[in-house]
N, C-alpha and C positions, 0 to 999 in steps of 0.2 A: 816235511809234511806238518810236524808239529812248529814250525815258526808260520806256517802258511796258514793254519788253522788259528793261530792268538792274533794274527793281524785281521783275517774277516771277524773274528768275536769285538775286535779297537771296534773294527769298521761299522759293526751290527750295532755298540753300542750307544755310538754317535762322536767319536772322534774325530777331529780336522780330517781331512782326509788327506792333507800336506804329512801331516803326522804319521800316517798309516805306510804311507808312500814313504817316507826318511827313514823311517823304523826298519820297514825292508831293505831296502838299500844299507842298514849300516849294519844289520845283522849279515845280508850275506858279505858284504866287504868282511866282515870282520872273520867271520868262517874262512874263507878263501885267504886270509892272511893278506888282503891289500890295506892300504893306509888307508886310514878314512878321512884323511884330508881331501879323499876325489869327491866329496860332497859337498864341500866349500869350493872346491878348485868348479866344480859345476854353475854353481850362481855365478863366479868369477866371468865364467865364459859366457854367461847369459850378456852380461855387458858389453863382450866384445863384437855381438851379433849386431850389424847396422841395421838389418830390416827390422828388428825389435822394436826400435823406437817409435815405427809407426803405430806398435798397437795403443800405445797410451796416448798417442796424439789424435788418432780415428775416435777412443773413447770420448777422450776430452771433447770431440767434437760432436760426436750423437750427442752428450748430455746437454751438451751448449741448444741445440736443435729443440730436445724434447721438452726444453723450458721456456724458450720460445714460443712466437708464434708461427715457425714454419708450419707445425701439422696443420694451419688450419689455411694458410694459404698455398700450402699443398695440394689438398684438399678442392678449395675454390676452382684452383687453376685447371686441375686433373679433369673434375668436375665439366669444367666451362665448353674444355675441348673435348670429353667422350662422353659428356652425359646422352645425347640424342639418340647414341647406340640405344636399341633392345636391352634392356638388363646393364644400363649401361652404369648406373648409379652404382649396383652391384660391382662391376665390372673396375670402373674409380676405384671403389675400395683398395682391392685388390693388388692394383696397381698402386698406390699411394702408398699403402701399410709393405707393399716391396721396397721400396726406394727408400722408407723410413728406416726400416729394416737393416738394411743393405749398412748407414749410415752410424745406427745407434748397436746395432750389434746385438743387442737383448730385446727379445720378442715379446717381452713383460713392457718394458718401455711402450711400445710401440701401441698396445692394445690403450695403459692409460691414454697417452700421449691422443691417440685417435678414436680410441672405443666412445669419449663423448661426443664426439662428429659426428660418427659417422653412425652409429647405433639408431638413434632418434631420428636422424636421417633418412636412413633405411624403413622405420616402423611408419615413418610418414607417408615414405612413398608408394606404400600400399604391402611392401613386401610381408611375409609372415614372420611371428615373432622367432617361430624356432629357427627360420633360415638365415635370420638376421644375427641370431647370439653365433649360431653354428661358424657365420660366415665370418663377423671380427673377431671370434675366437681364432679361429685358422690363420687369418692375416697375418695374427701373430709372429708364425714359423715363418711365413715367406720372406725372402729379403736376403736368407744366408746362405744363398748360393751367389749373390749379387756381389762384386766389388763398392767397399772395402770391406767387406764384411770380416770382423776379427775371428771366425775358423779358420778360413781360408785362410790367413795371416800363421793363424797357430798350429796350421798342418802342415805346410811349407816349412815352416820353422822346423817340427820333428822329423820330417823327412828330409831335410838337409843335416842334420845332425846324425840320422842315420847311414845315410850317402848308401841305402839300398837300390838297388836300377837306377836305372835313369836318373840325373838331376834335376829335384823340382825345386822349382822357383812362386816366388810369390804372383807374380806376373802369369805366368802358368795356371793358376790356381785361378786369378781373375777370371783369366779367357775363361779356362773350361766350365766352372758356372752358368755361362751367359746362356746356353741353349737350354739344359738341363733346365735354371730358372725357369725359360720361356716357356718350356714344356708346361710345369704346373701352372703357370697363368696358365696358361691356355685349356689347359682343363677345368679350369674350377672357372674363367670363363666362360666355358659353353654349358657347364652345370647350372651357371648364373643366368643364363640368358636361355635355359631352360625352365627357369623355376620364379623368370621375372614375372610381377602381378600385372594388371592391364596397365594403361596408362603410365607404365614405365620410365616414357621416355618425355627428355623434355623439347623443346624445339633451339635446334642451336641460334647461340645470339654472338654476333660478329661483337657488340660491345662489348657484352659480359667477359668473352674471352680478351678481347684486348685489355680491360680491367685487371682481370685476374693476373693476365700474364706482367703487367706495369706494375699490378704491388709485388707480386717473386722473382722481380724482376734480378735483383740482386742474388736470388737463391738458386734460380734455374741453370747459371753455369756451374754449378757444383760437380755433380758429373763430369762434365765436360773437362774440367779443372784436375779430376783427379786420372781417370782412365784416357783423356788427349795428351796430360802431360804424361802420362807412364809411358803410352804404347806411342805419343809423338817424339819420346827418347828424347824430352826437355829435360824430365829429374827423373831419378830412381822413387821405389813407393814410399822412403821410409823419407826424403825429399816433399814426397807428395803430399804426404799426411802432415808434416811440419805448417808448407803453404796454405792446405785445407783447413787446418785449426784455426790459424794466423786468419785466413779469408773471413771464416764463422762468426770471430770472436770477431772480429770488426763492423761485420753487418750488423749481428745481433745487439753488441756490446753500443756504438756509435751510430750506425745507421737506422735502423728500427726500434732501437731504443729498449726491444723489449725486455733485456736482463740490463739488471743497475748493478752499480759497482759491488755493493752488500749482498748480492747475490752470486756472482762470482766466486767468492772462496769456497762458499757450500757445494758448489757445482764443480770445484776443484774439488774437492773432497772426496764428495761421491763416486765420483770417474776414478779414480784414483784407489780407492778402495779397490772396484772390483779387477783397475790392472795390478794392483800389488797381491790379491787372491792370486791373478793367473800365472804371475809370476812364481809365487812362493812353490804354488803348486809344478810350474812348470820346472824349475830349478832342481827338486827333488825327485821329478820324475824322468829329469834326464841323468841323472845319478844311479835311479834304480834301473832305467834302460842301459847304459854302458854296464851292471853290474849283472844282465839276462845277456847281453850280449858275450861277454865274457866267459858266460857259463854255455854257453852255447842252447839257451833256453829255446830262443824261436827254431834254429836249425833241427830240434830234435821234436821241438811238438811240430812242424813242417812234415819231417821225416814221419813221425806216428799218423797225422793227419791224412798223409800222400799215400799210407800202408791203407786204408781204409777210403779214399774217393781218391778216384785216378783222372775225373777227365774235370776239364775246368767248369763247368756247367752247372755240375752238380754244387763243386764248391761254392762259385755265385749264391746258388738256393740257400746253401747253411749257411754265408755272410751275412743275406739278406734277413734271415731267420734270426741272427745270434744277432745281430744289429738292432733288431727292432727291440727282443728281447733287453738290450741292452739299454737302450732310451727308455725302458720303463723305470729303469734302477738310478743311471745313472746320468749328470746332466753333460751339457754337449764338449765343456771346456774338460770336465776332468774325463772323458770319455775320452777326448783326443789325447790324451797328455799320458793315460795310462795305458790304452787298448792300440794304437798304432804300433806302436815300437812291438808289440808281438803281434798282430797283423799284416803289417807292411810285407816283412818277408817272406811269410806263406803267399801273398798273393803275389810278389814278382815270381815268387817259385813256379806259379800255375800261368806264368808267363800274361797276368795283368799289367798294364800300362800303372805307375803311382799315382799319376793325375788322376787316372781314370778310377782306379780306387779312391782316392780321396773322393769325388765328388758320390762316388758311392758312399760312401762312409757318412759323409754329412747329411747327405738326401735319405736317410734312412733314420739317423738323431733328430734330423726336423720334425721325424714323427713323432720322434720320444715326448716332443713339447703339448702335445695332446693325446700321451696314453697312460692314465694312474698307472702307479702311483705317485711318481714323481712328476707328471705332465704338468712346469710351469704355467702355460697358459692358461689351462683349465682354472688353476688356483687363484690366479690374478682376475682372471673373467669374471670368478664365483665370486669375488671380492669387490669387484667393478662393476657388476651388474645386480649383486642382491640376490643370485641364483648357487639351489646348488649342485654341484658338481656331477651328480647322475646326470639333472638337467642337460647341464655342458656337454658331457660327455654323449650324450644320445644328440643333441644338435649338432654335434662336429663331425659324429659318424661318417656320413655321407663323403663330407669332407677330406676325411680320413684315409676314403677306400679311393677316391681320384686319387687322392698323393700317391697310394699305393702303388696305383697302377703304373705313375708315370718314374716310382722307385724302380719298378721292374723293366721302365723302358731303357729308364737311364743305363740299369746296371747291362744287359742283355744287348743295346745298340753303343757301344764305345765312340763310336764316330758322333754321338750327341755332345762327352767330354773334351774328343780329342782334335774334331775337326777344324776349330776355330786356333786353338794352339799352334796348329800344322801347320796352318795357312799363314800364320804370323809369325 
């Protein structure tokens, strides 16, 4: 109790949080009389993991992206082919800041990278000022439930290290995404084309699109490139993300010209930063999970938990609760890294699918990116747009309570996560 209490006062005071995490892990190794060489021996085996390699190659390649000029002919193209929809401009958004997303893995990216597109954009087209901040504030989250998105990548990872229920895979984690995703398009879609101003819409032009589509022409098989080759069993993902980078860097670097040689190391750098954060952090927090595992931590708060909610329904409600809870505090990667490993087995205990947990888990963090006080978006927006953060926070509202809704669809219909895995 008293080692649990000096590690939240590190935590409260503003300590690494790598730190916080090592510290526990070698105090209790060292109480329980194991060697503490199993905290080295832990980074050891991060190495030997192959689908690792993908998350730093995925990174490398958002950053490559978001310095480019893909957002804007993203953008163009998205544009050319659903602007004529009702709300369709809106709609673009939405759908663009996903795919962005999905790519660069950080929601803060995505807002610079597109908030000056598509912001100005928006106020042009007649829409109002609040629906507009509300709306490229939210884009933000969207995207990480999308393959390759680096969650999915880093909760597959912790749940194969745990090897609780069922085997999940990365590939697993892809699929079950795809609907869940679609779900909140599809709601903050028709919330869009509820709240679109007159004159909306533009008239589609057979040129414009062909334009559009001939200058991304090089970018449009991205996708294709990474989820044809997984699930067409060409390469494995950590294959995939290798090709993916190797593709980027060539268009960007050689074909479009738009990143010069002298900007490349920076853009190595960058990316590279935040995969050796996830690492460091990752490496110690699978040290302090084999050291709860050991103590039999989950199996007994499982046991206390099960003595007080017996049927699985209920439990849903308080994950749902302690989740959101959770995104207010903390952000999505050290969320995964610390709060799965004693998660995981309380929900295979109330006989949840891990896939299907997982995508709860994350559809519930996405919110954390728009609720103070840690809500990255909000912070980036208020910084990106001149606004402040009450501001934000009352324009994303709206936004907010869609996600919700469709957190509680996700969590409540399993067959959103699980049906496309099945079938594959």
């Amino acid at each position: 109790m008293i080692t649990a209490l000096g590690l939240l006062i590190l935590a409260l005071m503003g300590t690494p949080l790598f730190i916080v995490i090592a510290t526990g892990a070698l105090l209790g190794f060292y109480f329980s009389d194991i060697d503490l060489q199993a905290i080295p021996i832990e980074y050891y085996r991060i190495t030997e993991m192959p689908v690792l390699v993908a998350i730093p190659l995925f990174a490398f390649t958002g950053y490559l992206l978001s310095e480019s000029g893909a957002p804007h002919r993203l953008v163009r193209l998205t544009n050319a082919f659903l602007g004529w929809i009702p709300g369709g401009l809106a709609i673009v958004s939405l759908i663009a800041c996903s795919i962005f997303t999905a790519f660069t893995g950080a929601s803060g990216v995505t807002i610079v990278a597109l908030g000056a597109l598509l912001y100005p954009a928006l106020m042009e087209a007649g829409y109002r000022e609040k629906f507009s901040l509300g709306l490229v504030t939210t884009s933000g989250c969207l995207g990480l439930l999308f393959a390759p998105a680096l969650p999915l990548i880093l909760f597959a990872v912790i749940a194969q290290q745990m090897g609780v229920g069922r085997p999940v895979s990365v590939d697993d984690m892809f699929l079950a995404g795809i609907l869940p995703g679609l779900l909140m398009i599809f709601l903050l879609s028709l919330w869009s084309i509820k709240n679109r101003p007159p004159q909306s819409t533009r008239p589609f032009s057979a040129r414009e699109a062909w334009c559009a589509l001939k200058e991304a022409v090089w970018e449009v098989p991205l996708p294709v490139v990474v989820l044809g080759g997984i699930y067409g069993g060409f390469f494995a993902v950590s294959e995939a993300a290798a090709i993916t980078a190797f593709y980027v860097l060539v268009v960007e670097l050689l074909v479009y010209r738009d990143i010069s040689w002298r900007q490349l190391p920076r853009i190595m750098q960058q990316s590279m930063v935040l995969v050796g954060g996830i690492l460091v952090i990752l490496g110690a927090s699978l040290a302090s999970t084999n050291y709860l595992i050991d103590a039999q931590v989950p199996t007994r708060l499982f046991e206390t938990i099960h003595a007080l909610i017996s049927d699985k329904l209920t439990f849903l409600l308080l994950l749902n609760l302690f989740l959101l809870i959770l995104g207010t505090m903390l952000d999505i990667f050290s969320s995964i890294v610390l709060i799965v490993p004693l998660l995981l087995p309380m929900a295979v205990g109330y006989e949840i699918d891990p896939v299907h947990f997982g995508i709860i888990f994350l559809a519930n963090l996405q919110l954390g990116y728009l609720t103070p006080p840690v809500g990255i978006d909000l912070f980036i927006a208020s910084y990106r747009f001149k606004r402040p953060i009450v501001e934000l926070f009352r324009a994303t509202l709206p936004w907010f309570l869609l996600l919700a809704v469709s957190v509680i669809l996700i969590t409540y219909i399993p067959a959103l996560s699980l049906w496309i895995p099945g079938r594959l």
